[in-house]
Structures are given as C-alpha cells and as structure tokens.
N, C-alpha and C positions, 0 to 999 in steps of 0.2 A: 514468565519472567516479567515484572513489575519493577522498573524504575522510574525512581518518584522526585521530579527534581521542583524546585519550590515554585510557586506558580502565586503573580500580585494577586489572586484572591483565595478563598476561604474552600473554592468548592472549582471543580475543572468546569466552565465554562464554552469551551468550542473544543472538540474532538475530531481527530482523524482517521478514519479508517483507511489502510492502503490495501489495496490488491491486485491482484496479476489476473485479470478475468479471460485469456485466451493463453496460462501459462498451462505446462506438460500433469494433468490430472492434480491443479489446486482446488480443484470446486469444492470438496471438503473444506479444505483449511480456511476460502474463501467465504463460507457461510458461516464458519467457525467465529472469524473477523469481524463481519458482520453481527453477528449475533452480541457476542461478547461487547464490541463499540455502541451497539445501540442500548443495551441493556446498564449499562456505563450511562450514557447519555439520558437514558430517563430518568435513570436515580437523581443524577445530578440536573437533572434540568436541564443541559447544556447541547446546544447545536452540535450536529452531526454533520460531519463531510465526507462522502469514500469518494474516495479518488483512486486511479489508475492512471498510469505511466508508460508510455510506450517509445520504440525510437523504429525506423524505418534502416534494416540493416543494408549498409552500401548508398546511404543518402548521401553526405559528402562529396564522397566520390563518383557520386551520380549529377551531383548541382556543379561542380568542379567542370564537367564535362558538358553539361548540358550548353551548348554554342549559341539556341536560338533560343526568343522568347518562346515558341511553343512546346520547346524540348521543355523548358523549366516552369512552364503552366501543368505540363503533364506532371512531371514530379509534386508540386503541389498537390494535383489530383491525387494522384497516390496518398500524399500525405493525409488529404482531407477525408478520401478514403475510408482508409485504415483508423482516423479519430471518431468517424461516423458506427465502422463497425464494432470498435471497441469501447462506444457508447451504448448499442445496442447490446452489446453482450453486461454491460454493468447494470442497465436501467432492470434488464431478467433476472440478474444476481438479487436485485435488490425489490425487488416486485414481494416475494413473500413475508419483507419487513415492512409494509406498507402501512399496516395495520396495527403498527408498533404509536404511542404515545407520542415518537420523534419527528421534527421534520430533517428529511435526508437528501442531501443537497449532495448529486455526483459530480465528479469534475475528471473529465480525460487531459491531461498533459502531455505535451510531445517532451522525449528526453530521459536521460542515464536517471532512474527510480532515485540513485543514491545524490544527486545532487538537487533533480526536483521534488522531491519530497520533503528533503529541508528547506529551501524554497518555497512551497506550497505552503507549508506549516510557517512559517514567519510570517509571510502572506496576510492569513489568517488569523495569524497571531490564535496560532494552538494552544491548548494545554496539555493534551496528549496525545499522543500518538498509537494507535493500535496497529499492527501489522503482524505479518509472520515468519514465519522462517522454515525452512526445509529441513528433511532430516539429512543428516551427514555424516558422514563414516570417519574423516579425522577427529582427532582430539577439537581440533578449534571450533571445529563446526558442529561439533556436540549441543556448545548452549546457543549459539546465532548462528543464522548463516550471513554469508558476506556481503551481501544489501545490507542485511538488518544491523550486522556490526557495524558498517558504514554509518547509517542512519543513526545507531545512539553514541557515537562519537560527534557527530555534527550539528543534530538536534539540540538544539534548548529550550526542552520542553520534555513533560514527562512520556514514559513510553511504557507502554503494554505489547510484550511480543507473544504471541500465538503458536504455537506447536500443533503442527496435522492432529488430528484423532488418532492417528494410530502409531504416534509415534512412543515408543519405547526406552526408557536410556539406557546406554551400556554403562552406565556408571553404577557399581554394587556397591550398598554397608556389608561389612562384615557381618554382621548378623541375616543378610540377606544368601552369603558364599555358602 
C-alpha cells in the first residue's frame, strides 16, 4: 500500500525505514523493509534512516518506585541496556545492505512506535515512510495493522507499508470464487 501525500519537492528526499528488529519472527518482513526503502532511496537519490523503537515494559512503574539514586541508575542501565542490544541487532539487519549505493543512518528510539515514529519523521523532516504490518485475521487488520494505522493517520508524509512475503489476502474477485 502506497500513500502519496504531497512533499515541497519534485522527488522524496530523506526516507524512513521503520522496524521491529527483536519482534516475534519479523526478520522477513524486516529485510523486506529494508530492501524495498533503500532501493526507493537510490532511485531517488535521497537519505536513508531505519530506525527502531522500543519501550522497557513495567518502566514507569518501576521509576515510580525506584526510592534511591541507585535503584534508578539501575533502571537506566536497563534502559541503556536494551538500546545497546537493539542497536546491535539493527546494525546485523542492515550489514547485508551495505553494499547498496545509500548511506544508511540507524537510529534506536526509546518509546510507543506509534507516537515516536511520527516524531522521528518530523524530526527529520521525512518524505516517506516505509514500514510494515502484520498479517491479521479481522476485517480491519486485513490492509494495516494497528501501529501502521496509527502511523498513517498521524504522519504527514508519504507512506509505503510492507506486507510479510507470505502474506495472502482473504479478499477474493469474483472471477477468482
């Protein structure tokens, strides 16, 4: 799915890739993203950024609590942690596009995908967005999933959304019944 929303120049200029690089078997979709964002980005000349978004579940509640400065030096550490290892896991993602015409600038972000990503992309001042979506068994979740809806309702900028390799639609033409 390709939506194309007007952008002050002639040609996309700084591009987004987003992905999930430690989510439940995306490594497909994520190269998929990859592939598709840089190949975008050559044509057009234009900078590459993947980025990745993460949040630390039960941090509030954990900084809430945390009484001493060491208790909340620790939580830190976790934090800085977990952006160190989900650096390492993007810089891997992105090792076999290296060789590509682009230069590709990763960026890890702490926080909900659906608000830092329109964030990062204003930031940046994007022109588009490439991400993905899961497959999904309701009706709604057929063309987006609920990140990706999130994202092109808040985005202003265009978007390129990614469907797994192996994803199928249950939507039939009659001439297909």
């Amino acid at each position: 799915v390709w939506i194309d929303r007007p952008t002050p120049h002639a040609r996309y200029e700084r591009i987004l890739a987003c992905v999930e690089v430690l989510g439940q078997d995306g490594s497909e979709l994520n190269v998929s993203i990859v592939d598709l964002a840089s190949a975008v980005a050559v044509f057009e000349g234009a900078s590459l950024f993947v980025v990745t978004a993460f949040e630390i579940e039960g941090e509030l509640v954990m900084r809430g609590r945390a009484a001493t400065e060491a208790a909340r030096r620790q939580i830190d550490e976790l934090v800085e942690s977990e952006r160190r290892r989900r650096f390492v896991a993007l810089a891997a993602l992105l090792e076999p596009f290296r060789d590509r015409p682009v230069t590709i600038q990763p960026k890890v972000v702490k926080g909900d995908p659906v608000r830092v990503i329109p964030e990062v992309a204003r930031e940046l001042q994007i022109d588009l967005i490439v991400l993905g979506t899961t497959i999904r068994s309701h009706l709604m979740g057929i063309l987006l999933g609920s990140t990706t809806q999130a994202v092109v309702r808040t985005a202003d900028c265009g978007i390129l959304v990614v469907k797994p390799p192996t994803f199928e639609t249950p939507i039939r033409l009659e001439a297909d019944a």
